[in-house]
C-alpha distance (Angstrom), angle and dihedral (degrees) to the residues before:
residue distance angle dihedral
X1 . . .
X2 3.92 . .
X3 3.45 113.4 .
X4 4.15 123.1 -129.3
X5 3.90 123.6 -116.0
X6 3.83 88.8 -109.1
X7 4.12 96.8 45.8
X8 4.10 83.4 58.1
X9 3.10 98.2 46.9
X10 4.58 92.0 52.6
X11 3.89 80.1 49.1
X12 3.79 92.3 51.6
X13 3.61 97.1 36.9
X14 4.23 86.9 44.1
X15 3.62 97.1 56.0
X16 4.17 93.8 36.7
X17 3.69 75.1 64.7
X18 3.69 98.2 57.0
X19 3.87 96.8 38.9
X20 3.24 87.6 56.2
X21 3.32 102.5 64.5
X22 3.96 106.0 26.6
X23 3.34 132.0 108.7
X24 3.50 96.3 -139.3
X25 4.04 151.1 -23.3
X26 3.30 141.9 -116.8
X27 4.24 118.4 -159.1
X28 3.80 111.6 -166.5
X29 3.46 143.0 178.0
X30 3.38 119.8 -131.0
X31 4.11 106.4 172.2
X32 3.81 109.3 148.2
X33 4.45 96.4 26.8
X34 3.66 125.7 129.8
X35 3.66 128.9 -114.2
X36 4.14 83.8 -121.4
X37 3.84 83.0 44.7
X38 3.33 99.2 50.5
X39 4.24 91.0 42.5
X40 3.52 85.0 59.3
X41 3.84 93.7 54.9
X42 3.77 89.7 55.1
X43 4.10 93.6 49.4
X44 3.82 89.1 49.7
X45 3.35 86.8 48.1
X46 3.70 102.5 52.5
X47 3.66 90.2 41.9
X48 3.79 87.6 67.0
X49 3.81 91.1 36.4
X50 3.81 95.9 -108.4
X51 4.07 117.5 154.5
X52 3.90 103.4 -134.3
X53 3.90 115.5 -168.9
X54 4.03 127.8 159.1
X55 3.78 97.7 -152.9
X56 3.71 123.1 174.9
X57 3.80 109.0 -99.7
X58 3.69 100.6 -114.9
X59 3.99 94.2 53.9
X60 3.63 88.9 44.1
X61 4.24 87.6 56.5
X62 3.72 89.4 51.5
X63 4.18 88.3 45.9
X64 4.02 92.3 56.5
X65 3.85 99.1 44.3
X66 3.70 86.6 101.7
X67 3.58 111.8 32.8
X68 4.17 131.2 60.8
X69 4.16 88.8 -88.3
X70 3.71 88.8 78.5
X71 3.43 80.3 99.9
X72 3.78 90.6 69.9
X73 3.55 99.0 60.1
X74 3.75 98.3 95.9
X75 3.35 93.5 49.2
X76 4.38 95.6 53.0
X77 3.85 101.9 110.3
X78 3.59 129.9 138.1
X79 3.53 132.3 -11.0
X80 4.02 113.7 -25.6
X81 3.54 142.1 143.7
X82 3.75 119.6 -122.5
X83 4.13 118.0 -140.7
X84 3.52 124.8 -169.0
X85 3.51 130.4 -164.7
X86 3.67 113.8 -139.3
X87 3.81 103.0 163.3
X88 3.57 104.4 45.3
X89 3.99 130.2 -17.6
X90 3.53 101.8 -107.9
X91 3.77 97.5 49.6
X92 4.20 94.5 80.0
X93 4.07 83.9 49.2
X94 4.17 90.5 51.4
X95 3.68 95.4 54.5
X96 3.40 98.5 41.3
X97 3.98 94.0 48.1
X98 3.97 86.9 42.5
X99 3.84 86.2 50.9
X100 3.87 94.1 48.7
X101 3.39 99.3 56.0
X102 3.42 98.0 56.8
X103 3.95 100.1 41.1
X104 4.00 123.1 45.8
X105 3.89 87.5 -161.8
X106 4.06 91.8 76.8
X107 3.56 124.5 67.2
X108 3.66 125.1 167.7
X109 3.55 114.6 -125.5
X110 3.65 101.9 169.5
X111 4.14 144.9 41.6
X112 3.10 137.7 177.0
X113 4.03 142.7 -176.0
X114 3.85 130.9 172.8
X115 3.64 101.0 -22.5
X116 4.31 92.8 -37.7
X117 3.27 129.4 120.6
X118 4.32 106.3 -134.0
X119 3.94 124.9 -149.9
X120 3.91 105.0 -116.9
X121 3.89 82.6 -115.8
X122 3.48 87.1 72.0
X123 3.82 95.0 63.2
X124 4.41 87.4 106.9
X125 3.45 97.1 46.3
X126 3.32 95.7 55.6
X127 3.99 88.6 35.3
X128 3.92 89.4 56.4
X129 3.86 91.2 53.3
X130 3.88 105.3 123.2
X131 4.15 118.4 -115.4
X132 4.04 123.0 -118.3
X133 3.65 94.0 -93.7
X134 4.22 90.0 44.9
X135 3.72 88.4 45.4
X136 3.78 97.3 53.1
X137 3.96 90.8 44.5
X138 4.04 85.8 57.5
X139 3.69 87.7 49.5
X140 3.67 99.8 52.5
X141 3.47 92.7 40.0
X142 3.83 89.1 55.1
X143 4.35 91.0 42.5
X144 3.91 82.1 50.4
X145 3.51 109.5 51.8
X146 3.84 100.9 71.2
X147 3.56 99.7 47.7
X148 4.12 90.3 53.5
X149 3.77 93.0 45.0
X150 3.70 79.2 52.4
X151 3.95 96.8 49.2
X152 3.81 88.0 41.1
X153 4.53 91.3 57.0
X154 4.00 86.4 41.1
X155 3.91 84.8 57.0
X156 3.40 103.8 34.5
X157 3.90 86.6 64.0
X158 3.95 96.3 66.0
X159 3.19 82.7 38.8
X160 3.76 101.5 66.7
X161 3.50 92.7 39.9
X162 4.09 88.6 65.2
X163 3.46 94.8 45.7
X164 3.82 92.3 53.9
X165 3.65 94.4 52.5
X166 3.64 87.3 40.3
X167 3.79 87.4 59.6
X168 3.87 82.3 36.4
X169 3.93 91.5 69.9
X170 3.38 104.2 30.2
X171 4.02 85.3 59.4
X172 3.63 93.5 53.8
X173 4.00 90.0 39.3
X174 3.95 89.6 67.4
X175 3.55 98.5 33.0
């Protein structure tokens, strides 16, 4: 079904949106999937608050003019499925790599970060990349570690000193 002038210009205006604020995008192929495979792709997604779209190429082109997937626009040929990470940038990367291992059908052809175009290869690096709440954990645990290893020395010297005259007494007890 052909789509009207205004109906391409929601979808263009919709996912100008989304570009615009993600963190990055995932472009996929998906020849050979299931509708039910597909479905499941777009609940996995949402559940990790990923915007999935399959747009036709040339719509998607006029979508990223303005936003850091320009980038992509080379790259925007055949069928694929874009994914955008809106929550944090690895979380587009994670459901796609999830998704790839388990269906043949859907290879990623395209990622993208900040304005940079990524080597597919670099789908589980950016994957690995830790979430808000994971990177603020490493943080603190990093911003904590020298103060206790300082409270644990300012202890140990007491410390010592009790266990010497522990040893202290119990030498004279069994002499």
């Amino acid at each position: 079904m052909a789509l009207s002038f205004a109906q391409k210009e929601a979808i263009v205006a919709e996912v100008a949106e989304v570009a615009k604020s993600a963190y990055s995008a995932v472009g996929a192929e998906y020849r050979g999937l299931t509708v039910e495979e597909m479905t499941d792709l777009r609940v996995e997604a949402r559940k990790a608050g990923v915007y999935v779209r399959v747009v036709k190429n040339s719509l998607a082109k006029r979508a990223f003019a303005d936003t850091d997937f320009a980038c992509m626009e080379k790259g925007l040929a055949g069928p694929l499925v874009l994914a955008f990470s809106r929550e944090d940038p690895g979380s587009a990367a994670r459901v796609a790599e999830a998704f790839a291992k388990r269906h043949d059908g859907f290879k990623v052809k395209l990622v993208a970060i900040g304005g940079k175009l990524l080597d597919p290869s670099e789908l589980g690096a950016l994957a690995r990349m830790p979430t808000y709440d994971e990177a603020i954990s490493q943080l603190m645990a990093v911003m904590k570690a020298p103060v206790q290893k300082l409270a644990a020395t300012i202890n140990e010297v007491p410390g010592k000193l009790v266990r010497t005259l522990a040893a202290v007494r119990n030498n004279k007890e069994a002499t």
